[in-house]
MARROZA-104443 format. One record per residue: residue in one letter; x, y negated, z negated of N, C-alpha, C, O in turn. Coordinates in pm, 1 decimal, m for minus. Example, Ala and Ser with C-alpha at 12.3 -4.5 7.8 and 13.67 -1.06 7.14 Angstrom:
# MARROZA-104443
+---------+----------+----------+----------+----------+----------+----------+----------+----------+----------+----------+----------+----------+
| residuo |       nX |       nY |       nZ |      caX |      caY |      caZ |       cX |       cY |       cZ |       oX |       oY |       oZ |
+---------+----------+----------+----------+----------+----------+----------+----------+----------+----------+----------+----------+----------+
|       A |   1319.0 |    569.0 |   m780.0 |   1230.0 |    450.0 |   m780.0 |   1320.0 |    330.0 |   m780.0 |   1423.6 |    331.9 |   m846.5 |
|       S |   1285.0 |    225.0 |   m708.0 |   1367.0 |    106.0 |   m714.0 |   1290.0 |     m3.0 |   m787.0 |   1340.9 |   m113.8 |   m803.9 |
+---------+----------+----------+----------+----------+----------+----------+----------+----------+----------+----------+----------+----------+
# end
This chain:
# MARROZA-104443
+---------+----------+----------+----------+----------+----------+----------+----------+----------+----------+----------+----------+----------+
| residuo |       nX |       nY |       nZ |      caX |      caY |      caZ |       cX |       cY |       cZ |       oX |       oY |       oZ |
+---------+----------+----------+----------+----------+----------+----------+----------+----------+----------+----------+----------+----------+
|       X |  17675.8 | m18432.1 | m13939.2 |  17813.5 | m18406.6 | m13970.4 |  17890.6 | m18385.5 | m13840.9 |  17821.9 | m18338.6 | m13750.1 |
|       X |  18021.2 | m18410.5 | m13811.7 |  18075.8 | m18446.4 | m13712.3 |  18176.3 | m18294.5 | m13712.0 |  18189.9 | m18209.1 | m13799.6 |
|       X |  18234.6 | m18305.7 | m13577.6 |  18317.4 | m18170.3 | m13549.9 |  18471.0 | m18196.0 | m13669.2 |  18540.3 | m18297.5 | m13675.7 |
|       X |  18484.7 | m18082.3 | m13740.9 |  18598.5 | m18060.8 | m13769.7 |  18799.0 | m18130.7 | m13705.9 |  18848.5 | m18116.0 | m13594.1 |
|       X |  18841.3 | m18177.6 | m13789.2 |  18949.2 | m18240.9 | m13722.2 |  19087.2 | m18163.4 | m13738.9 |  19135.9 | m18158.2 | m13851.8 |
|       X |  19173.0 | m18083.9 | m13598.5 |  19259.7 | m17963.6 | m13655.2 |  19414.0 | m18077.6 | m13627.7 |  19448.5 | m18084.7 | m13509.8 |
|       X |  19466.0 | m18127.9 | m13690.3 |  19578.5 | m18219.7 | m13643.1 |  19721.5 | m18158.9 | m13682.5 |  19744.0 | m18090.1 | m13782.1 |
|       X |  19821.1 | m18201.3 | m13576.5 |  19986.7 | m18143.7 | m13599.8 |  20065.4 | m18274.9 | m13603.3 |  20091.4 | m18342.7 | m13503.9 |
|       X |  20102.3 | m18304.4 | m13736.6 |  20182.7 | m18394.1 | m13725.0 |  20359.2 | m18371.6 | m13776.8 |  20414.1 | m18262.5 | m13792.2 |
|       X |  20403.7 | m18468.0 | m13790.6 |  20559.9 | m18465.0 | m13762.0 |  20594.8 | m18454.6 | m13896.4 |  20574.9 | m18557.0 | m13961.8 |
|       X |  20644.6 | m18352.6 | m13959.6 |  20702.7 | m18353.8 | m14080.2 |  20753.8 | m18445.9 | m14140.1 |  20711.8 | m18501.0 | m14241.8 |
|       X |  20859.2 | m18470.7 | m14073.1 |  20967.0 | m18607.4 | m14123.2 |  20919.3 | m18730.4 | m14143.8 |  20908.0 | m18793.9 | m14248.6 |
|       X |  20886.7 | m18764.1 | m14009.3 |  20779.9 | m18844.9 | m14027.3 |  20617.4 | m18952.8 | m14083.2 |  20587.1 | m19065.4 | m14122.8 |
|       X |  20554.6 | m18814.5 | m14048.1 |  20419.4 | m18842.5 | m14106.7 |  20322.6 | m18886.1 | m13984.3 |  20214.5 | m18942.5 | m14000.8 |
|       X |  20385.1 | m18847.0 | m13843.6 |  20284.0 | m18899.3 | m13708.6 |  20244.7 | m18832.6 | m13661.5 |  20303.6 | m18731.5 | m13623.4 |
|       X |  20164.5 | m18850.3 | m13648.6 |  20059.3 | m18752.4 | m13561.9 |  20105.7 | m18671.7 | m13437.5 |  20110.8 | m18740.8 | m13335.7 |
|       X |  20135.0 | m18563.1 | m13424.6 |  20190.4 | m18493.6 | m13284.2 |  20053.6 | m18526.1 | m13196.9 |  20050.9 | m18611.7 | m13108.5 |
|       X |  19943.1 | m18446.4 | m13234.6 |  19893.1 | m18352.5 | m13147.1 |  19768.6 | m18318.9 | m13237.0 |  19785.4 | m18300.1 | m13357.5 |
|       X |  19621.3 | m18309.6 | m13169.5 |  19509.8 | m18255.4 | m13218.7 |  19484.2 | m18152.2 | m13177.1 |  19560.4 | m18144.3 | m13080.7 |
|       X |  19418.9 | m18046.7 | m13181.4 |  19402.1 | m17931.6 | m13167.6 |  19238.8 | m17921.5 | m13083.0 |  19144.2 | m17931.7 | m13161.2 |
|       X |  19215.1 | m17909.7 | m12988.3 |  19070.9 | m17911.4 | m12918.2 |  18991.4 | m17793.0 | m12916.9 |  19042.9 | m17706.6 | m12845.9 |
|       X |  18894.6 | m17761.8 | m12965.0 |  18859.4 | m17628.1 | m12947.7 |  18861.8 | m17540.6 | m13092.0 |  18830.7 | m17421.7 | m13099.0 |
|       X |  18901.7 | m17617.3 | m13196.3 |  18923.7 | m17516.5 | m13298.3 |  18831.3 | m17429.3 | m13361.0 |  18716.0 | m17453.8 | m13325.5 |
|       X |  18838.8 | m17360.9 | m13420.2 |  18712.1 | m17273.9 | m13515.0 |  18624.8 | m17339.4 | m13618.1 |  18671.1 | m17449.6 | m13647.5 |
|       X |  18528.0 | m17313.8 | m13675.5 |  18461.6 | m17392.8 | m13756.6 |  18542.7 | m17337.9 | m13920.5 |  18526.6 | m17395.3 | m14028.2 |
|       X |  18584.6 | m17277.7 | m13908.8 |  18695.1 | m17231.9 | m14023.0 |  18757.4 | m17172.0 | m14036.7 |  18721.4 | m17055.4 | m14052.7 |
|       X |  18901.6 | m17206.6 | m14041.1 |  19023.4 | m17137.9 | m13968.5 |  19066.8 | m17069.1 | m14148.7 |  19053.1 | m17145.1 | m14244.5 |
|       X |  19108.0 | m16948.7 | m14166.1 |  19185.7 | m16858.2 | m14235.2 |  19300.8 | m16815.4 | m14250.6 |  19330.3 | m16749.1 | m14350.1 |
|       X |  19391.2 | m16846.2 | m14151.5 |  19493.0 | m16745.8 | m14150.2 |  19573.2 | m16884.0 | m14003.6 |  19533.9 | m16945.8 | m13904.7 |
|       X |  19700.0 | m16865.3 | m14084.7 |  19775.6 | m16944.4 | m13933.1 |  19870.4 | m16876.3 | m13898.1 |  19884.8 | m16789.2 | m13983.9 |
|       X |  19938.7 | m16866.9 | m13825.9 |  20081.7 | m16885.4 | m13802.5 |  20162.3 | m16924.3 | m13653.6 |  20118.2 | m16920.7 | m13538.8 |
|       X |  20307.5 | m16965.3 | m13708.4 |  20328.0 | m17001.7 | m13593.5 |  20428.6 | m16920.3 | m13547.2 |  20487.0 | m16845.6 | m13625.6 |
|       X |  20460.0 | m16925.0 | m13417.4 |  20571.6 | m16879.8 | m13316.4 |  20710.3 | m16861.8 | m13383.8 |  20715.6 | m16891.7 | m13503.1 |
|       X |  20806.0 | m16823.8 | m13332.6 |  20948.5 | m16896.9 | m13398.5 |  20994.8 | m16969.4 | m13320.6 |  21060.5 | m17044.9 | m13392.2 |
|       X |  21011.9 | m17011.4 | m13189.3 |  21010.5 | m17065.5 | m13124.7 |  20965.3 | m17223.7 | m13127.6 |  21009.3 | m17312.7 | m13054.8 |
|       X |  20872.5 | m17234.3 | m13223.9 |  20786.8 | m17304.8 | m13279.2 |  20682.7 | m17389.9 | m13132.9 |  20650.0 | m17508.5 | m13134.8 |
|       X |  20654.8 | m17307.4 | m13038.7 |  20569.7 | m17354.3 | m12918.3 |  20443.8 | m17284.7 | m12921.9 |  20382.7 | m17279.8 | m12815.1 |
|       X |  20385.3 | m17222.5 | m13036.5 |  20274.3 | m17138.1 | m13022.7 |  20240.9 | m17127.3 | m13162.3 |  20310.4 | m17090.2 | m13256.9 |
|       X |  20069.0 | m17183.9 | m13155.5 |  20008.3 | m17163.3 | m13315.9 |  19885.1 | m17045.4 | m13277.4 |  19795.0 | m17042.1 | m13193.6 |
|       X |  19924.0 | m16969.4 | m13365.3 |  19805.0 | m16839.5 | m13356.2 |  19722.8 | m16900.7 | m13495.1 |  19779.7 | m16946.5 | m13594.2 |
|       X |  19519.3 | m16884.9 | m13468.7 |  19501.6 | m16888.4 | m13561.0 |  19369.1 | m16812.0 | m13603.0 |  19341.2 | m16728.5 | m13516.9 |
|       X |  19282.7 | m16813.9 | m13703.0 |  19231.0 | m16670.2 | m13706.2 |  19135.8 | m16768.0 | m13841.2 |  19152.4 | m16833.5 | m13944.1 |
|       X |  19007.7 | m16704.9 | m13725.2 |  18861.3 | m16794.3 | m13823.1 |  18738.8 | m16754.4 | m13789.0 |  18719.2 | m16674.0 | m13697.9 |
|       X |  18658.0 | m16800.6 | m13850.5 |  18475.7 | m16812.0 | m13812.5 |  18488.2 | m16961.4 | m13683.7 |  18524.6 | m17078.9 | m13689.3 |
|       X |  18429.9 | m16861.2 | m13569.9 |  18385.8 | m16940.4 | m13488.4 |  18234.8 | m16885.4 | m13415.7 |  18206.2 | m16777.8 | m13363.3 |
|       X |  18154.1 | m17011.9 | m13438.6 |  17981.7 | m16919.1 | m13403.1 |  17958.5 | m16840.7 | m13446.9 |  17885.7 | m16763.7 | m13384.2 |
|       X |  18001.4 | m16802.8 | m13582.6 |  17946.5 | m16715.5 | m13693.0 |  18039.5 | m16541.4 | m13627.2 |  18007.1 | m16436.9 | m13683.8 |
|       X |  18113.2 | m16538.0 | m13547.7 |  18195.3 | m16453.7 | m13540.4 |  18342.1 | m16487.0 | m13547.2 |  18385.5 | m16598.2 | m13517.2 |
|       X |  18447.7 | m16345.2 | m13604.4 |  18561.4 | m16367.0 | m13617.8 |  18636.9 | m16399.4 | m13440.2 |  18594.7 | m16385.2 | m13325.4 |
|       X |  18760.9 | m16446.2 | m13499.8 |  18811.8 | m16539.0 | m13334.2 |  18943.3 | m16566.2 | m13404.8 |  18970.5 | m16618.0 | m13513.1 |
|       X |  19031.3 | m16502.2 | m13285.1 |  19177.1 | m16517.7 | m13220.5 |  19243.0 | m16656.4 | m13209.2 |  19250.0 | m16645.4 | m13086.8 |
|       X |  19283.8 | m16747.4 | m13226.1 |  19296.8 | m16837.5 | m13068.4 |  19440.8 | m16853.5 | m13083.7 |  19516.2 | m16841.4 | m13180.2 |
|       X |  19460.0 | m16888.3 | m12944.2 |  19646.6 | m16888.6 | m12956.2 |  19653.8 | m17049.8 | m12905.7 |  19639.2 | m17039.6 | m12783.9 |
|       X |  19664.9 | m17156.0 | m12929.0 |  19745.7 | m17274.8 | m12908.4 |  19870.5 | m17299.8 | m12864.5 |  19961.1 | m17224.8 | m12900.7 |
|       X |  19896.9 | m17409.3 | m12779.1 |  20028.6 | m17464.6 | m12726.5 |  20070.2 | m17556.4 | m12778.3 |  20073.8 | m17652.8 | m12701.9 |
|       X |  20118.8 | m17583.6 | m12912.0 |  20120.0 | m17679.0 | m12946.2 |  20189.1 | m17841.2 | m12937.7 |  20185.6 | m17937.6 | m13014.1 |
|       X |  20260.7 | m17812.1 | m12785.5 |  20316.6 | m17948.9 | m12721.2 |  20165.8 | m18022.5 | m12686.0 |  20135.2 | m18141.3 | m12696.2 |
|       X |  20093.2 | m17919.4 | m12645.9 |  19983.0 | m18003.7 | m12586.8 |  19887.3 | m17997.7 | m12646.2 |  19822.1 | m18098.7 | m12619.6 |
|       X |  19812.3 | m17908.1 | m12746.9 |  19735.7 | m17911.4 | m12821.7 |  19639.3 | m17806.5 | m12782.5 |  19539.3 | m17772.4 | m12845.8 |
|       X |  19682.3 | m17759.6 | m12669.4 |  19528.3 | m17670.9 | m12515.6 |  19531.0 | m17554.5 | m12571.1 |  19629.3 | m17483.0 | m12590.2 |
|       X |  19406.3 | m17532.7 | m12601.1 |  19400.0 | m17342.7 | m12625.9 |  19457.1 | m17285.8 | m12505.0 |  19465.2 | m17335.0 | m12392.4 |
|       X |  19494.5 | m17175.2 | m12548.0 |  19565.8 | m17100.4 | m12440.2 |  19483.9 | m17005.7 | m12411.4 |  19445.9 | m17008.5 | m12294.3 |
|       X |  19424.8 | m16886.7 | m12502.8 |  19345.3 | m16785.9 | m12552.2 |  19237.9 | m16814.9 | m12658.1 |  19241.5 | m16909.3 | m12737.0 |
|       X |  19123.3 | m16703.6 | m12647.8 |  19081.5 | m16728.4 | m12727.7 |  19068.4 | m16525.0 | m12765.8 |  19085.0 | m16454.3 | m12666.4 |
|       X |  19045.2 | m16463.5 | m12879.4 |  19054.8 | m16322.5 | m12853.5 |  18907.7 | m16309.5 | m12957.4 |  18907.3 | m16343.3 | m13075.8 |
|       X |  18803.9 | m16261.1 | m12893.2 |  18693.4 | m16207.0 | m12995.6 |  18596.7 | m16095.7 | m12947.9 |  18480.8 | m16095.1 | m12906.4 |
|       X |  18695.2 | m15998.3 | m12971.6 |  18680.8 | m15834.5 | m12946.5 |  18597.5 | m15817.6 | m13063.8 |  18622.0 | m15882.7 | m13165.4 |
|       X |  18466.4 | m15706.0 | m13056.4 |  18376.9 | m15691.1 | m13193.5 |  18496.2 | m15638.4 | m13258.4 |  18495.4 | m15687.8 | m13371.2 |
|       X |  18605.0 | m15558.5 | m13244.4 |  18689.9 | m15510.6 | m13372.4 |  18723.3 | m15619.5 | m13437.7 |  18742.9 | m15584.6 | m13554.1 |
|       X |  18738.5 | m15718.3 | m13427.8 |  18769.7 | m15808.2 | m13515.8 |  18675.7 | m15836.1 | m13598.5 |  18603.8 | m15929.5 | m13563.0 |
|       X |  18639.1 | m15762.6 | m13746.8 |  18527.2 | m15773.8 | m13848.7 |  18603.1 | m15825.1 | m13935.2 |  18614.7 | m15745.2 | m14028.2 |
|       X |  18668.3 | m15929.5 | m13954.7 |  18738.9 | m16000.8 | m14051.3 |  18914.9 | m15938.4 | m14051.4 |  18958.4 | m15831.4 | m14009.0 |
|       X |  18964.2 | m16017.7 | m14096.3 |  19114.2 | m15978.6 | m14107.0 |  19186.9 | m16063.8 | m14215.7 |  19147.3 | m16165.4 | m14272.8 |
|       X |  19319.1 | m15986.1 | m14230.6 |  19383.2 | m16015.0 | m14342.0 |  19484.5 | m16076.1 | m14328.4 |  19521.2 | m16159.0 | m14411.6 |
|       X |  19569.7 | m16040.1 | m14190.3 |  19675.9 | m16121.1 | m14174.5 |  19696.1 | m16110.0 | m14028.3 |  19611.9 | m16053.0 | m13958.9 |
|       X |  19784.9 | m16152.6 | m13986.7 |  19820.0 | m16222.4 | m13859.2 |  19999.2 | m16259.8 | m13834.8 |  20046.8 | m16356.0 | m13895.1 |
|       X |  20074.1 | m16187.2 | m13756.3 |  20224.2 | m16200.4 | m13723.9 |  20266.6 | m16208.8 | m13638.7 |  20208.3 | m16126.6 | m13567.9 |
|       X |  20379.6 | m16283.4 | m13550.8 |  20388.2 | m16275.3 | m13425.1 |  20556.7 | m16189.2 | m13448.1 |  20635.4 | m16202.3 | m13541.9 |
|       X |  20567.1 | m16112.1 | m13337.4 |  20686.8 | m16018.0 | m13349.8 |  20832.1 | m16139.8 | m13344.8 |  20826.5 | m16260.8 | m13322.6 |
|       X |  20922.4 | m16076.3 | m13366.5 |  21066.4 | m16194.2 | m13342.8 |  21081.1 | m16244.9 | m13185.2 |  21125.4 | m16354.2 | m13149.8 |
|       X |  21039.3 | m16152.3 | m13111.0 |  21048.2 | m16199.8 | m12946.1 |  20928.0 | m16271.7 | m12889.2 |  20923.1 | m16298.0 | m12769.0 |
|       X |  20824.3 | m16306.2 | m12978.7 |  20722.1 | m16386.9 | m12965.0 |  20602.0 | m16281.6 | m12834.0 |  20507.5 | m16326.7 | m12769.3 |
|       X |  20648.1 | m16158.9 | m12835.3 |  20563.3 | m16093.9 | m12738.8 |  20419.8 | m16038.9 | m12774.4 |  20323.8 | m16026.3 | m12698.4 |
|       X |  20429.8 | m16006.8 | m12919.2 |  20309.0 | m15939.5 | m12980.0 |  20293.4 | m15994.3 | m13078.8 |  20364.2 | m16065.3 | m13150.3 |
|       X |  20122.3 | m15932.0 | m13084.3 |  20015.6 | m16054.0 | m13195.1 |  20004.4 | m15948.9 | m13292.6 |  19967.6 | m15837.3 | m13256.2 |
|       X |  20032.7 | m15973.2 | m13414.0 |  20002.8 | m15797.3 | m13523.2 |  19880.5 | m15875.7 | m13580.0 |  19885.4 | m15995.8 | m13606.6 |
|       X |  19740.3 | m15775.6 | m13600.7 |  19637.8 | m15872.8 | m13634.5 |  19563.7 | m15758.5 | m13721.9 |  19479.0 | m15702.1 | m13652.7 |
|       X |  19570.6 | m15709.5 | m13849.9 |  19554.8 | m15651.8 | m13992.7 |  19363.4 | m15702.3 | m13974.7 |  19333.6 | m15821.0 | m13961.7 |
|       X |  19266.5 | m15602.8 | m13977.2 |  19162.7 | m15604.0 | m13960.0 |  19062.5 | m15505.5 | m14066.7 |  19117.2 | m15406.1 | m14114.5 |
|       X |  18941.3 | m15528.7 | m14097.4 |  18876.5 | m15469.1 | m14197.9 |  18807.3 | m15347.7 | m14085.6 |  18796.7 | m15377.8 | m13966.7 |
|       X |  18773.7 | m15244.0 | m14123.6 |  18750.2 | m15092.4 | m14040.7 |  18580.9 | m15192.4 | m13950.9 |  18492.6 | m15260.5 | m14003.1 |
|       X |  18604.0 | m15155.2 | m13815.1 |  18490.1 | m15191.2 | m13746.4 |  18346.0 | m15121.7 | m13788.6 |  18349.1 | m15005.3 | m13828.7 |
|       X |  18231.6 | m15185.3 | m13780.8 |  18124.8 | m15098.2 | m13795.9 |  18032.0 | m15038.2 | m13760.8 |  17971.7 | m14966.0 | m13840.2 |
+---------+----------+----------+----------+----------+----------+----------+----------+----------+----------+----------+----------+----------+
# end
């Protein structure tokens, strides 16, 4: 079985922006920027939970965040000034 395919394409359209390199083996939770230049996303990667923040002109991980507190999570927000990541987590163990 072949690697997972994470793709951004053009609403209006229907073309392909941009693939995503690096993604998780199963992503949960997205969101984006308001700005709309930044995809945060939140998954099982190597059998642990994982952060990653994307650029999405270019597709390049930017970050990746996998602190043991991260034992699963529920949600994921980026503030209105795009400065902070709010990341809703199940109690560490």
């Amino acid at each position: 079985m072949g690697e997972c395919g994470r793709f951004l394409f053009n609403f209006k359209t229907g073309q392909l922006k941009t693939t995503l390199s690096g993604a998780e083996n199963s992503i949960e939770r997205l969101v984006f920027s308001t700005d709309g230049q930044t995809l945060i996303s939140g998954g099982i990667n190597d059998g642990k939970d994982a952060i990653k923040v994307w650029n999405l002109a270019t597709g390049q991980l930017r970050h990746t965040l996998s602190e043991n507190r991260l034992q699963g999570f529920f949600s994921l927000a980026i503030s209105p000034d795009g400065k902070t990541l709010f990341i809703d987590t199940l109690p560490a163990l």
